[in-house]
C-alpha positions, 0 to 999 in steps of 0.5 A, spaced: 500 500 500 506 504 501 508 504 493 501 505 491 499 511 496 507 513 493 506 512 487 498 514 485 497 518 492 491 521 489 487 515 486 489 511 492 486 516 497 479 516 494 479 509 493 480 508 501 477 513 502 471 512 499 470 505 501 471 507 508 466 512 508 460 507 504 462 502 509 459 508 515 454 510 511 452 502 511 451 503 518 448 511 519 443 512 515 443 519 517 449 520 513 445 518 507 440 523 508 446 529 508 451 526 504 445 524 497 445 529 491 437 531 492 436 535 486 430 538 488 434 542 494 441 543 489 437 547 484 434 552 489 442 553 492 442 548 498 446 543 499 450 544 494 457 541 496 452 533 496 454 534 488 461 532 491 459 528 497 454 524 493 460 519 491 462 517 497 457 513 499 454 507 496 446 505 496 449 497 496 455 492 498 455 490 491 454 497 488 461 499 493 464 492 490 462 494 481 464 502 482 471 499 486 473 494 482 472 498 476 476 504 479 482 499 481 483 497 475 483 504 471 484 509 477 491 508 478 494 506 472 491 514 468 495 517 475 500 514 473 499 516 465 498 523 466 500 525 474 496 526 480 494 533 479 490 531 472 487 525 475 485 530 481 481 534 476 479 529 472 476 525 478 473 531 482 470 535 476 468 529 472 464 528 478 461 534 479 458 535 472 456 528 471 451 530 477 449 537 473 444 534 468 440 529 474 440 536 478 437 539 471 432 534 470 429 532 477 429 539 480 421 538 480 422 531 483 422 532 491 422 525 492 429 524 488 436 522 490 442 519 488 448 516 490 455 513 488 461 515 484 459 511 478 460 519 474 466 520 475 469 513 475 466 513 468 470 520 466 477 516 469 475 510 465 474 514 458 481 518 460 483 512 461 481 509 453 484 516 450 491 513 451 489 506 451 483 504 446 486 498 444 487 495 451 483 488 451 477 488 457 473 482 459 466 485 460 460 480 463 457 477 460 462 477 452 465 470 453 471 474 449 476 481 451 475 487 446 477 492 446 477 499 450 475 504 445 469 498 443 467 497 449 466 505 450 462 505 445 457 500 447 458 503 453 455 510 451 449 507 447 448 503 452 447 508 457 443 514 452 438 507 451 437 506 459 437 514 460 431 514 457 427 507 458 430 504 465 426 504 470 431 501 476 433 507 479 440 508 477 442 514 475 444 512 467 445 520 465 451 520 470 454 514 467 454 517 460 455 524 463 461 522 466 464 519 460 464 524 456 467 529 462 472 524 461 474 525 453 472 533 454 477 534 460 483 529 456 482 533 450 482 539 455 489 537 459 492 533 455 496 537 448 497 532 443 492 526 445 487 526 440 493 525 435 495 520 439 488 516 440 487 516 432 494 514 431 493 509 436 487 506 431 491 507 425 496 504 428 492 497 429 487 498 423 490 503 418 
């Protein structure tokens, strides 16, 4: 954990910390009345700071468990890519703007909340395609790797289709809302990466 908290601080410290935090809430479900992005209240300028805290806690063990795994996988390897203050800025305004399009589209809704770091999760693993699309992922349930830029794809499509015809009470506009703060955020901080993920792509299919 020293080599990780050394080398990727950044990414590690939200990992520990946010894991820590989901586990309180698990067991005060007062936290969760303070800590979940109730749009309702952010609209009208209250409770304003829940766009950040909302990610720190998690509605389930399994939630935590899929949004963890997912950010151990990606988290610390784009920190180690673009350094710990881009991550920074990646992971906290990709977790802020994901969140603006729910705020805008429950704000009549008194009865809506949301929770979870899927937002910003998803705007690290869209950065992280940028420099890496041709990295093979295994997806459940593809009985076969594909590729990043492939699966991300697939990934948008998915959740622009769920947005608009779920009814299981996950945030979806998050999900796709961060992934597209991820590429705008890359694009933004890092001179030459377009370039570089066309290259990519041509390097493999030119």
């Amino acid at each position: 954990m020293n080599e990780y908290l050394q080398q990727t601080p950044v990414a590690s410290i939200i990992f520990l910390f946010t894991i820590a935090t989901s586990i309180y809430a698990f067991n005060d479900q007062a936290l969760y009345g303070r800590f979940m992005l109730h749009p309702y209240s952010v609209y009208r300028r209250s409770n304003i700071y829940t766009l950040i805290t909302s990610g720190l806690i998690h509605g389930s063990w399994m939630h935590l468990i899929f949004n963890m795994f997912t950010f151990f996988f990606f988290a610390f390897a784009l920190e180690s890519t673009i350094g710990s203050l881009r991550f920074g800025v990646i992971y906290i305004v990709g977790l802020i703007l994901s969140d603006i399009p729910s705020v805008l589209k429950h704000k009549d809704d008194y009865h809506y909340h949301s929770l979870g770091a899927s937002g910003a999760i998803s705007a690290v693993l869209f950065s992280y395609i940028m420099f890496y699309p041709l990295t093979t992922l295994m997806i459940f349930p593809l009985p076969i790797p594909i590729w990043a830029v492939l699966f991300g794809v697939l990934y948008l499509v998915y959740c622009y289709y769920m947005a608009r015809n779920s009814r299981d009470h996950i945030n979806h506009d998050a999900h796709m809302f961060g992934a597209i703060t991820g590429v705008v955020l890359t694009i933004i901080l890092v001179p030459g990466i377009v370039p570089h993920f066309i290259g990519q792509l041509i390097g493999r299919f030119g």
